[in-house]
C-alpha positions as CSV (number, residue, x, y, z in Angstrom):
1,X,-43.4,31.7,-23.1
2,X,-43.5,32.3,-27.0
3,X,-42.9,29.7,-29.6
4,X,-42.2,29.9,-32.8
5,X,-40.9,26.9,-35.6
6,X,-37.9,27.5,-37.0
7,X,-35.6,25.6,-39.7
8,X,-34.8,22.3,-39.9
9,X,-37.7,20.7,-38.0
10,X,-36.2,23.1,-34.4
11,X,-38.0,25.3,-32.7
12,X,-37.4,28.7,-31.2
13,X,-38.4,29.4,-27.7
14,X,-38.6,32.7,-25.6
15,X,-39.0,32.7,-21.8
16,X,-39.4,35.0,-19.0
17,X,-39.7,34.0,-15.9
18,X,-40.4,37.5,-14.1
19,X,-41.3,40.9,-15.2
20,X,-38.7,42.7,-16.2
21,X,-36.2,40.1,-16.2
22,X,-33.7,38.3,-18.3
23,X,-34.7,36.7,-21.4
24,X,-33.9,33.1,-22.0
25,X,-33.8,31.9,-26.0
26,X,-33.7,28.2,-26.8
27,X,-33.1,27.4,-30.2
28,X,-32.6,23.5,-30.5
29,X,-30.2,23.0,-28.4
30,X,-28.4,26.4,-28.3
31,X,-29.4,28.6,-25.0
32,X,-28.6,32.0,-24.4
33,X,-29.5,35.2,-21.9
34,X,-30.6,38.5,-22.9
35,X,-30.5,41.1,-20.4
36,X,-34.0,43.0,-20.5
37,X,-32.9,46.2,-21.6
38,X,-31.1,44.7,-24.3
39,X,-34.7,42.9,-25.5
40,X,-36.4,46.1,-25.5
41,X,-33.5,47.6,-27.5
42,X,-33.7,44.9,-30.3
43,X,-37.5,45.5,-30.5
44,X,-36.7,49.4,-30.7
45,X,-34.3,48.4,-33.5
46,X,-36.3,46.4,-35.4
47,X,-39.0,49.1,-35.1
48,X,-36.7,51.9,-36.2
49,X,-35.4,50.0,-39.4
50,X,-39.0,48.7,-40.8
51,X,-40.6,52.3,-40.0
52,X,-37.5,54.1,-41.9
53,X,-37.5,51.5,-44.6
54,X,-33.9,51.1,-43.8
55,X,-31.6,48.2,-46.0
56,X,-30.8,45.8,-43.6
57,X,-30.0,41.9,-44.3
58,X,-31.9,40.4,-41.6
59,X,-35.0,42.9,-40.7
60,X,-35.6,44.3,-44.0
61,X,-33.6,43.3,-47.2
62,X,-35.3,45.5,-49.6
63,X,-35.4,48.5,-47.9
64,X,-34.8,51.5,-49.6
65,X,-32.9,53.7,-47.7
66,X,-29.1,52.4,-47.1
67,X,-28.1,54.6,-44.5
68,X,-25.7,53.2,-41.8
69,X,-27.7,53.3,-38.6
């Protein structure tokens, strides 16, 4: 389990409870599933815009390239 503090006095929680399996996020009161795969594929995403310096709102707002991924 990770744990991170997030706005407004909530915290973000992520959970696995086998390898390989589904992802469970818990922020405040808001729960949701990520398959596996798609975890990996957000870390892969995140990788590919910080290493590229890519423009994006949420990863990297002052990235300097603005190509559409």
């Amino acid at each position: 389990m990770i744990t991170f503090n997030i706005n407004n006095n909530r915290k973000l929680t992520i959970a696995q409870s086998v390898h390989d399996g589904n992802v469970t996020l818990t922020r405040g009161n808001v729960m949701e599933t990520i398959t596996a795969e798609d975890f990996v594929m957000l870390l892969n995403l995140y990788s590919y815009i910080k290493d590229n310096d890519i423009q994006n709102d949420f990863i990297n707002p002052h990235g300097k390239n603005t190509e559409a991924l």
